[in-house]
N, C-alpha and C positions, 0 to 999 in steps of 0.2 A: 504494500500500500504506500509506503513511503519513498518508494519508488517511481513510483506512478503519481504521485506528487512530484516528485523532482522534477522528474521527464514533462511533465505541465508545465511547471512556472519557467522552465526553459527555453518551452515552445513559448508560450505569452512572451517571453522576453526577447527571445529571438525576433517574434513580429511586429513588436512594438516598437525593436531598431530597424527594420526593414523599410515598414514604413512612414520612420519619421526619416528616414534614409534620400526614402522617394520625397517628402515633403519638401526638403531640403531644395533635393535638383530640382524640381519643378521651380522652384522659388526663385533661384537663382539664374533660371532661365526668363525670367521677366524684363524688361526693357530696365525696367529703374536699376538690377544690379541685386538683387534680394531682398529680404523681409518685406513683402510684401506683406500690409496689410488687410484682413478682409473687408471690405463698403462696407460702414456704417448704415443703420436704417437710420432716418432722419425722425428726431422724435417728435410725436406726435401733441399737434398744437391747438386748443378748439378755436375756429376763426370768431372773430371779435364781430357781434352781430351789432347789424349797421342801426344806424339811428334812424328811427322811423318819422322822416320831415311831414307833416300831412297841412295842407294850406290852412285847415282851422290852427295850426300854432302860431300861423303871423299874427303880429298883432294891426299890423296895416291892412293885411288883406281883409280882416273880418270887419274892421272899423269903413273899410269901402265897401263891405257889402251892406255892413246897417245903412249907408247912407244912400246907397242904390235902392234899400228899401223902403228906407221913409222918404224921399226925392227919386222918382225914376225920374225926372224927366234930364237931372244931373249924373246919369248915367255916363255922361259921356267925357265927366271929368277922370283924368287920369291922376290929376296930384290931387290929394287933399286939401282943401284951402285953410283948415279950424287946426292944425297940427300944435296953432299955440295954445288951445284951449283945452289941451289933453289934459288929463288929470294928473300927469307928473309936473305937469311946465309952473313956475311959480310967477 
């Protein structure tokens, strides 16, 4: 039995020099000259989810649409004229 052990971890060791043997010449047969590294996976990133713009977050747009509604016939202004009267303006 101890025999048969031996005669094992000889064969495993034998092939284990074999072929890190071949790992070797492979390697060194690459353009760079050896030790070739294996590509890297590139790690994985979750994409940064976009901001969702929707025209009710203007605050111009919405202030031109009250005034489209209570004046249609001033529909056809493109600048607001009361922009002093906002309620931030002092």
């Amino acid at each position: 039995m101890l025999r048969f052990l031996l005669m094992f971890a000889l064969f495993v060791l034998a092939t284990y020099l074999l072929v890190r043997a071949l790992q070797r010449a492979t390697n060194s047969q690459h353009p760079a000259g050896g030790g070739r590294r294996p590509q890297q996976r590139p790690i994985w990133q979750p994409k940064p989810r976009p901001k969702i713009v929707a025209p009710d977050d203007d605050e111009d747009f919405l202030r031109d649409l009250d005034r489209k509604r209570l004046r249609p016939d001033d529909a056809t202004d493109a600048q607001p004229e009361d922009d002093e009267k906002s309620p931030g303006a002092s």
